[in-house]
C-alpha positions in Angstrom: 7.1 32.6 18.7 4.6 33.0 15.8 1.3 34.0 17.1 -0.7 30.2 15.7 2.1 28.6 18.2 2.2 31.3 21.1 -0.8 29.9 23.0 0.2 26.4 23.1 3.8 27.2 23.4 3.2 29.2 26.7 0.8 26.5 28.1 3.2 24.0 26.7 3.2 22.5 30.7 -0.5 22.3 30.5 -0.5 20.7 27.2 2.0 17.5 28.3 0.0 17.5 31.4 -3.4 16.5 29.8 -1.3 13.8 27.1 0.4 11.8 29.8 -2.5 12.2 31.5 -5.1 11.1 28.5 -2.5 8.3 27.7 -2.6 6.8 31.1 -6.6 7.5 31.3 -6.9 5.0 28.2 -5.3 1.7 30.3 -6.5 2.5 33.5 -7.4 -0.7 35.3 -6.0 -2.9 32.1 -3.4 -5.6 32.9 -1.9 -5.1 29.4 -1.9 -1.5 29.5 -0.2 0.2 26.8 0.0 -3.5 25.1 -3.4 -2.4 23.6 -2.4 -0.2 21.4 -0.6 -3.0 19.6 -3.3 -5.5 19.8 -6.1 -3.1 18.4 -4.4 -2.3 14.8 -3.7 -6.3 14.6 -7.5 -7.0 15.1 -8.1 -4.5 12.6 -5.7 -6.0 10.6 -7.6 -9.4 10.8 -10.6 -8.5 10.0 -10.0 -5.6 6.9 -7.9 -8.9 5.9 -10.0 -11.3 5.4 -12.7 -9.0 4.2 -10.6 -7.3 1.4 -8.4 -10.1 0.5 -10.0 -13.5 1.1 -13.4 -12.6 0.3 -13.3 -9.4 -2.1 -9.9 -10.7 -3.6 -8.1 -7.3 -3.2 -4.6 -7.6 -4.8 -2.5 -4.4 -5.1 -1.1 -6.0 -8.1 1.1 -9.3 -9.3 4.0 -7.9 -7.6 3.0 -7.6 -4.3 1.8 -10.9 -2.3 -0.4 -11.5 0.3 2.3 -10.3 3.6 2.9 -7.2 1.6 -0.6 -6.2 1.6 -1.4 -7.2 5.0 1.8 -4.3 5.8 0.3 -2.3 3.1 -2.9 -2.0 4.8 -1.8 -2.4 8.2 0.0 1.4 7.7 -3.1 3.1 6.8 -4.7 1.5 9.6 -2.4 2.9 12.2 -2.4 6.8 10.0 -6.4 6.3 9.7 -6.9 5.4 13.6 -4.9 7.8 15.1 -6.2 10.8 12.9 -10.3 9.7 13.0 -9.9 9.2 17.0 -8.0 12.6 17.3 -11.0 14.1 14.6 -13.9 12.6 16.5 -13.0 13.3 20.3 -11.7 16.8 19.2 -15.0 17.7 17.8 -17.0 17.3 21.0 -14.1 18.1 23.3 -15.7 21.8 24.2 -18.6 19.9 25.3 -17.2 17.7 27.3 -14.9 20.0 29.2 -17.9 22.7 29.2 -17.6 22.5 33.1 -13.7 23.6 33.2 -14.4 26.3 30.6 -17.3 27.6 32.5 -15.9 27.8 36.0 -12.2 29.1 34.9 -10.6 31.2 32.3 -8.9 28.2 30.7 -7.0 28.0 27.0 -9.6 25.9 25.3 -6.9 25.5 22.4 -5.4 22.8 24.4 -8.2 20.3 24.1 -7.5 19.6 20.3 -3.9 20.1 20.5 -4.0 17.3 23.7 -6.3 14.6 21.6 -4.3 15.1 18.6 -0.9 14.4 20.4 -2.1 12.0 22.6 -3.6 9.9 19.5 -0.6 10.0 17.3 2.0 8.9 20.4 -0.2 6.3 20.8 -0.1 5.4 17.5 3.4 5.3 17.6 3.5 2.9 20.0 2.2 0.5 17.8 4.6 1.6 14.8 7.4 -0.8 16.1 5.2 -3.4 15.0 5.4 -2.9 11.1 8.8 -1.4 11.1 10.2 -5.0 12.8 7.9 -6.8 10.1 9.7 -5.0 7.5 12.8 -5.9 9.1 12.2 -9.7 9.3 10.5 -9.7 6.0 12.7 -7.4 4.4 15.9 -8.6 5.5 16.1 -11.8 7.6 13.3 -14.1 6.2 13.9 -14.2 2.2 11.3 -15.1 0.4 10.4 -18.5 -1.4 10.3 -18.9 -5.2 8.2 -20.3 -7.7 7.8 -21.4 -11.2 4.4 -21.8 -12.8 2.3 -21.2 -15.9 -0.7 -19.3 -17.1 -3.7 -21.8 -16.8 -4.7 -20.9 -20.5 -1.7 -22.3 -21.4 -1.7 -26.0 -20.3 -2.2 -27.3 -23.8 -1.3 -24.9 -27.2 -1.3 -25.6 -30.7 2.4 -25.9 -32.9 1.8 -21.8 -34.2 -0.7 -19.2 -33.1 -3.0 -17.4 -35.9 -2.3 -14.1 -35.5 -4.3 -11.6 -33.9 -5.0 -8.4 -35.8 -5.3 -5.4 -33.1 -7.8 -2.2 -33.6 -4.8 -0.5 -36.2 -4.8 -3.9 -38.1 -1.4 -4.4 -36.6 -0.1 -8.4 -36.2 -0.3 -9.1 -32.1 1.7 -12.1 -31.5 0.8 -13.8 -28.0 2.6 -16.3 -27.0 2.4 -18.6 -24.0 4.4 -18.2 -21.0 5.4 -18.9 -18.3 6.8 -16.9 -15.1 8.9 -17.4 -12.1 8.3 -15.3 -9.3 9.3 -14.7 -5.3 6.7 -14.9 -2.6 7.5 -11.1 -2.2 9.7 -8.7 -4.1 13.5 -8.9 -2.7 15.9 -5.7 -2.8 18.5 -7.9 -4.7 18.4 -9.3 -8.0 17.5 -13.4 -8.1 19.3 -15.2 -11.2 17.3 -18.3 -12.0 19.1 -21.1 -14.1 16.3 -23.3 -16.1 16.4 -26.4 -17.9 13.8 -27.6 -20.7 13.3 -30.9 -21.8 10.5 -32.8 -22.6 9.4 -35.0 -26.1 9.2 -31.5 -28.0 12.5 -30.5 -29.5 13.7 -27.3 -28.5 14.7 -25.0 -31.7 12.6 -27.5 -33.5 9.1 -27.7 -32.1 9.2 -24.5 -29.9 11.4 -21.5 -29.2 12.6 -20.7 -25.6 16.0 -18.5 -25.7 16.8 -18.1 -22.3 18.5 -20.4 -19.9 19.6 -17.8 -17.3 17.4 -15.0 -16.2 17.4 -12.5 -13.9 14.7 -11.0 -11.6 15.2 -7.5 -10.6 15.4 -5.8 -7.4 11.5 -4.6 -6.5 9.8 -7.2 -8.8 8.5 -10.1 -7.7 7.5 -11.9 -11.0 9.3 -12.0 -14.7 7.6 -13.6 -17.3 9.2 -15.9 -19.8 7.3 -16.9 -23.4 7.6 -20.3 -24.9 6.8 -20.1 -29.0 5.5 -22.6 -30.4 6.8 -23.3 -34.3 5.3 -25.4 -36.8 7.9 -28.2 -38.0 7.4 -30.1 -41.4 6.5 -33.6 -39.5 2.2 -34.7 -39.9 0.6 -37.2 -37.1 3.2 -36.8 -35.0 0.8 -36.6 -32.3 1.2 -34.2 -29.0 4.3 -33.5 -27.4 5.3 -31.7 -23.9 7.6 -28.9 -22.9 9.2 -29.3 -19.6 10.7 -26.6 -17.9 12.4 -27.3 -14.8 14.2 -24.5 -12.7 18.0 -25.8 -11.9 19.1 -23.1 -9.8 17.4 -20.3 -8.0 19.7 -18.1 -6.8 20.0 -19.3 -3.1 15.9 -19.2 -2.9 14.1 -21.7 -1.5 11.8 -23.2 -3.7 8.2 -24.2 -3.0 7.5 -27.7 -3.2 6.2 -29.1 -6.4 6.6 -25.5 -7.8 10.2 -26.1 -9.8 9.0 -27.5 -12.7 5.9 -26.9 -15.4 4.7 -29.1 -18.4 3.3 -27.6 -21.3 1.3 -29.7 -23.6 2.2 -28.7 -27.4 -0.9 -30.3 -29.9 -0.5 -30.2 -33.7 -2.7 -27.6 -35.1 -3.8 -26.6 -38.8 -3.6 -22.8 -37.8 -1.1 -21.4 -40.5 2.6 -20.3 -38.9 3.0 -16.9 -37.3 6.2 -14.9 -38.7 8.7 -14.6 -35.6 10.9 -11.4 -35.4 13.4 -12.5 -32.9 14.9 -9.2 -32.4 11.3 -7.7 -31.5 11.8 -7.5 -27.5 8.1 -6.4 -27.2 5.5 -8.1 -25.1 4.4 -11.0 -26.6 7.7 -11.4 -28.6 11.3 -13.1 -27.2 12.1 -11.3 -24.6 11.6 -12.0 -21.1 9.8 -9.0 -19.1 8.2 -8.2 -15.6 4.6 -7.2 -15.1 4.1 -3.1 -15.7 3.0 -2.9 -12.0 6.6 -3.3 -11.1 7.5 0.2 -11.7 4.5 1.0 -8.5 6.3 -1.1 -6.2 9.2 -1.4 -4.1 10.5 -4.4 -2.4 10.3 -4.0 1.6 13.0 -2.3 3.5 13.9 0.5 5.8 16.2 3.2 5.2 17.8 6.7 5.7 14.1 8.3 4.8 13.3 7.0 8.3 14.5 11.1 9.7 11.4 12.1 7.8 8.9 10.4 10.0 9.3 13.1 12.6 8.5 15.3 9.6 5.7 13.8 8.1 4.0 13.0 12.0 4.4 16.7 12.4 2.2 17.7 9.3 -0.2 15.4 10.5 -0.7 17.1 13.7 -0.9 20.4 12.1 -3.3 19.7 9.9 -5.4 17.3 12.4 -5.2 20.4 15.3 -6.6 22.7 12.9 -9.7 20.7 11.3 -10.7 19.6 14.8 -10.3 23.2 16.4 -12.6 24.4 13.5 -14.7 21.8 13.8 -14.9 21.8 17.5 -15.8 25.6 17.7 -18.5 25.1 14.7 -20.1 22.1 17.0 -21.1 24.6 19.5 -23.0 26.8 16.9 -24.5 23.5 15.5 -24.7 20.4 17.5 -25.6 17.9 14.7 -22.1 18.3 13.9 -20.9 15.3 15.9 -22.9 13.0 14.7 -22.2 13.9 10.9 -18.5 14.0 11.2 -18.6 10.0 12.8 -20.5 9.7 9.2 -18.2 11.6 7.2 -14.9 10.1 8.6 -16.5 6.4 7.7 -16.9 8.1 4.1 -13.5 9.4 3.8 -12.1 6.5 5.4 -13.1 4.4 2.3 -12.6 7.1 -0.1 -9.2 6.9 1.1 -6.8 4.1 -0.7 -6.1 2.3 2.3 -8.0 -1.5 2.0 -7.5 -1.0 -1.7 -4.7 0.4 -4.5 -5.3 3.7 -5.5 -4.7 3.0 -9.3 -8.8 1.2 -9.4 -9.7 4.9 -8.3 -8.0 6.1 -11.5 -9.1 3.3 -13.6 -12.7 4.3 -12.9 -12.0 7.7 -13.7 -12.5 9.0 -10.3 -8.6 10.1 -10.1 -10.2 13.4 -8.9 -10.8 12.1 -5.7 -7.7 11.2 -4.8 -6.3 14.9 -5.9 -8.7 16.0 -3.4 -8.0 14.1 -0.3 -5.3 15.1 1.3 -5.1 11.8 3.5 -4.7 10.0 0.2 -1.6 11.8 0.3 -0.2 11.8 3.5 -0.7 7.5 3.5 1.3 7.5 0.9 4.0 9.1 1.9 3.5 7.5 5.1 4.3 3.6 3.2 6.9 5.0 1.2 9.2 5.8 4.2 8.0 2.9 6.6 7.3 0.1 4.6 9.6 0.6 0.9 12.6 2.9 2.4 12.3 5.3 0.3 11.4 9.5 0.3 8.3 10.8 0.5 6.7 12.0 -3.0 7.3 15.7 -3.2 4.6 15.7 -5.4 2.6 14.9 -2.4 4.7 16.2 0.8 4.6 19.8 -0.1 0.9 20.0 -1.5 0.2 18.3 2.1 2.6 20.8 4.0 0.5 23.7 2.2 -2.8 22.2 3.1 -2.0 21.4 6.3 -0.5 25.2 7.2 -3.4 26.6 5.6 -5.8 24.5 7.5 -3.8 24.9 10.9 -4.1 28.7 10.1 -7.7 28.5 9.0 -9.1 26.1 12.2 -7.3 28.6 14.7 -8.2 31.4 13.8 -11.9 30.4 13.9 -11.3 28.7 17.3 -9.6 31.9 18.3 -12.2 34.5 17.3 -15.4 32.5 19.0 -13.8 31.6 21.8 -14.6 34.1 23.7 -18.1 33.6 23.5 -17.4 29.5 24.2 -18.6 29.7 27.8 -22.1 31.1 26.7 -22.6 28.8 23.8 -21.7 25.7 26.1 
C-alpha cells in the first residue's frame, strides 16, 4: 500500500465508522431524513434561478433553453456543495476534535478523509435527481417546436444596400427566420414549410428551401428570406407567409407555426445574389455557431467514469483540507478567510454562468487556473450530455489533484505530531 494511502487504509474501519456516523449525525431528529439532501440543491436551484436567469438574463447560448440551464447549473451546484462543505468543516476539524486528539493517540488524518467522504455520498444521494431529469427530458418528454422571426425583421425593403465590412468586402444580410426545439434533441427534426402570402416567391423574394433538417445537438437553424427587386412601381407592400406543414412528429407551440413578413418597396439599389455562396448571410440555411458547445441531453456509457472523476475529487479535496486544516492551527484566521475565499472561487468558477463570457473578457486565464472549472466540466459532460470527459481537462485535474493529495499530506503528516500542543 503506497505510503499517502497506508494510514487511512489501515484505519479504514475507523474511517467508515465516522461517515455513517457523520451521515446519520446530519438528519438526526428530521422526519425527512436523508430526503434533505435532495431538497437543499433544489432550493438552491430556485433561487440561483431566478437570480441568474430571470433577473440577470443568463443564457448559456441560443441552443440551450431555459430546462437545460436549470440542469446546467443544478450540476455545479451539487460538485460546488459537496466540495466547499467538505473544504470548510475540514479546515477547522482539528479544532473541533482537539479533545480526542489531546486525550488519545488518534490518526488525525481521518477527520478530512471522513468530511470529504461523507460530503460527496451525500451528494450522491441527490445525483439521482438530475440523472432522472435527463432521462425524462432526454428521452421520454420530446421537446416542442417553434417557428419565428427576428424582430428587426417584421417589415424589409424589396433589396438590401449592401454593407461594406472593415476589408471593404460586400456583407449581404438578409432577413430570416428560424425554427427551433424547446431543447436540443439527439435525433435530427425534418421540418416541411410552406410560403405563401401576396409576394411572389422567385419573384418578389428568394426562399430555396422547403424541407430542412435540424441536427442532432442543435436546437435552432436559421433560414434567410431575400428579398429581390422586381420591375413593377406602386405596387404597394406585400407579405411573406411562412407556415410550417410538418414538424417531424414535434409538437408545435400554439400560434408559433406560422410567421408573416412584411416586404415594402424600397429605392435602395439591388444587391447581387450568389446563390452558390453558402456563407452566413447568403442561401443557405445554418445553425447558430454555439451549437458546436453543446450537446443535446442524454446519458450514456461515460456513466463508468463517474466513479472515476468522484475519486479525483476526493483526492484533491483530502489533500487541500489536510493542508489547510494543519496550517489553521499555526494561524487561526485561516477559517474565517477560507469561508471568504470559497464564496470567491465559487463565482470565479463557471457554474451560474458559461465559461466562454470569461474568455470573451479576456480573463481565459482564470479558468486555466481553476482546477474546479475543470472538474465541472467534466462533471456535465458525463451526467448531463453522455459524453467523455475532456482529456484536456481530466488528466491536468488527475495531476493536480495527486500533486495536491501528496502536497496536503505530507504537511498534515510532518506537524502532526506537534497537533496536540498547538490545539
Amino acid at each position: 500500500m503506497p505510503r499517502p494511502f497506508s494510514s487511512l487504509f489501515e484505519n479504514r474501519t475507523l474511517l467508515r465508522d465516522f461517515v455513517v456516523r457523520d451521515l446519520k449525525a446530519r438528519y438526526v431528529g428530521s422526519s425527512m431524513g436523508f430526503f434533505w439532501s435532495v431538497i437543499f440543491p433544489l432550493i438552491n436551484l430556485c433561487v440561483f434561478t431566478f437570480v441568474f436567469r430571470i433577473i440577470l438574463k443568463t443564457r448559456w447560448s441560443d441552443e440551450q433553453g431555459a430546462l437545460e440551464v436549470a440542469l446546467v447549473m443544478l450540476a455545479g451546484i451539487i460538485v460546488w456543495t459537496a466540495f466547499a462543505e467538505s473544504v470548510s468543516r475540514c479546515t477547522n476539524c482539528l479544532v473541533d476534535n482537539s479533545n480526542l486528539l489531546q486525550k488519545v493517540v488518534f490518526p488525525a488524518s481521518v477527520f478530512p478523509a471522513y468530511i470529504t467522504t461523507s460530503a460527496i455520498l451525500n451528494m450522491c444521494i441527490g445525483l439521482p435527481i438530475v440523472l432522472a431529469a435527463v432521462v425524462w427530458f432526454g428521452y421520454l418528454s420530446p421537446p416542442t417546436a417553434m417557428l419565428e422571426r427576428q424582430n428587426e425583421y417584421e417589415a424589409v425593403g424589396e433589396a438590401f444596400e449592401p454593407v461594406l465590412n472593415e476589408e471593404g468586402a460586400v456583407v449581404l444580410t438578409w432577413p430570416r427566420v428560424f425554427v427551433s426545439l424547446e431543447r436540443a434533441w439527439r435525433t435530427p427534426t425534418t421540418f416541411q414549410l410552406e410560403y405563401g402570402g401576396t409576394a411572389t416567391r422567385g419573384v418578389d423574394y428568394l426562399a430555396l428551401h422547403d424541407e430542412v433538417v435540424l441536427p442532432p445537438g442543435s436546437a435552432r437553424l436559421y433560414i434567410p428570406i431575400i428579398p429581390l427587386r422586381d420591375a413593377l412601381n406602386d405596387e404597394g407592400d406585400e407579405t411573406i407567409e411562412i407556415r410550417v406543414t410538418d414538424s417531424g412528429g414535434r409538437e408545435m407551440v400554439p400560434g408559433k407555426d406560422a410567421v408573416l413578413i412584411t416586404l415594402t418597396e424600397s429605392a435602395l439599389p439591388q444587391a447581387e445574389i450568389d446563390k452558390d455562396t453558402g456563407a452566413h448571410g447568403a442561401t443557405g440555411v445554418y445553425t447558430s455557431a454555439d451549437s458546436s458547445r453543446h450537446h443535446a441531453l442524454a446519458l450514456g456509457p461515460s456513466l463508468i467514469m463517474l466513479p472515476v472523476l468522484l475519486a479525483l475529487l476526493a483526492l484533491y479535496t483530502v489533500g487541500l483540507s489536510s493542508f489547510l486544516a494543519a496550517f489553521n492551527l499555526f494561524w487561526r484566521d485561516t477559517f474565517h478567510l477560507v469561508g471568504v475565499g470559497l464564496t470567491v472561487w465559487m463565482f470565479a468558477t463557471p457554474i451560474f454562468y458559461p465559461a466562454h463570457m470569461v474568455q470573451k473578457a479576456g480573463m481565459g486565464w482564470i479558468l486555466n487556473l481553476n482546477p474546479m472549472y475543470w472538474f465541472v466540466e467534466m462533471f456535465r459532460e458525463v451526467t448531463l450530455f453522455g459524453i467523455w470527459p475532456s482529456l484536456g481537462y481530466l488528466f491536468p485535474f488527475a495531476a493536480v489533484a495527486a500533486v495536491t493529495y501528496w502536497i496536503g499530506l505530507r504537511f498534515f503528516k510532518k506537524h502532526e505530531p506537534s497537533f496536540p500542543d498547538l490545539l
